[in-house]
N, C-alpha and C positions, 0 to 999 in steps of 0.2 A: 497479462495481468489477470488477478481471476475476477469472476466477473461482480462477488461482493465486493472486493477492493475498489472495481470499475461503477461501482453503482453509489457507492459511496464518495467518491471523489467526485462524481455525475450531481449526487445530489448537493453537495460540497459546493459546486462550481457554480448551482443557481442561489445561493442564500447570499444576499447583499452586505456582508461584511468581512472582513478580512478573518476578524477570528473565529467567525462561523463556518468559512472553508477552511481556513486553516485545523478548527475542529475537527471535521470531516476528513480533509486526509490522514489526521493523528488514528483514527478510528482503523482506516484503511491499514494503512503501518499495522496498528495491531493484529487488520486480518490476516496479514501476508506474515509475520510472524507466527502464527495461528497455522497457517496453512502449512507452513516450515516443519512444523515441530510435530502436524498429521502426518507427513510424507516421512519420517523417524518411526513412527508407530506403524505405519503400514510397513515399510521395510523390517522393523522388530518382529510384526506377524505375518509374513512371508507373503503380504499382499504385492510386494514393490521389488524388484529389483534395485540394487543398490547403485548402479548407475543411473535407474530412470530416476532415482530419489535425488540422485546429484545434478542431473538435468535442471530438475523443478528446482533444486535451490540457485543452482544458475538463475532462472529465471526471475526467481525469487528475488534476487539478490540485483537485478536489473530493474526489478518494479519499484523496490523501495529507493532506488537510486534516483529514477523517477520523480516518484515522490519525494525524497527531501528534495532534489531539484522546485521541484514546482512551491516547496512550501517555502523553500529559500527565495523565490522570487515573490513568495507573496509578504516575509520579512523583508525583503527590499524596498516594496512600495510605502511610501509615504500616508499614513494614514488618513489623510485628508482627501486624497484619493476614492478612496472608498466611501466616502459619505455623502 
């Protein structure tokens, strides 16, 4: 995971309410989206190899999996929970 996405789901995980982390990882999402759509422009300006670009979206595509994971368990919990 890169490590904006990892620092934001970090800071995500200590703020005491459900939709304050859940904030945080929607944030994250957006950066791994973000990072997605870098690793297209470096392959467009011959910074990237086109398989290392498919690599990262592999990856990429494991982080957000991740992520909704984790934010599907935080819509699971009951709100009362968290208070």
């Amino acid at each position: 995971m890169c490590e904006v996405c990892h620092k934001n789901i970090a800071e995500g995980f200590g703020k005491h309410t459900r939709p304050d982390k859940m904030h945080f990882c929607r944030i994250a999402k957006g950066s791994l989206y973000e990072l997605a759509d870098d690793l297209i422009t470096a392959v467009d300006e011959g910074y990237l190899a086109l398989d290392q670009c498919n690599y990262g979206r592999t990856l990429i595509e494991d982080a957000l999996k991740s992520t909704n994971g984790y934010i599907g368990y935080l819509n699971s919990r009951q709100k009362s929970s968290w208070t």
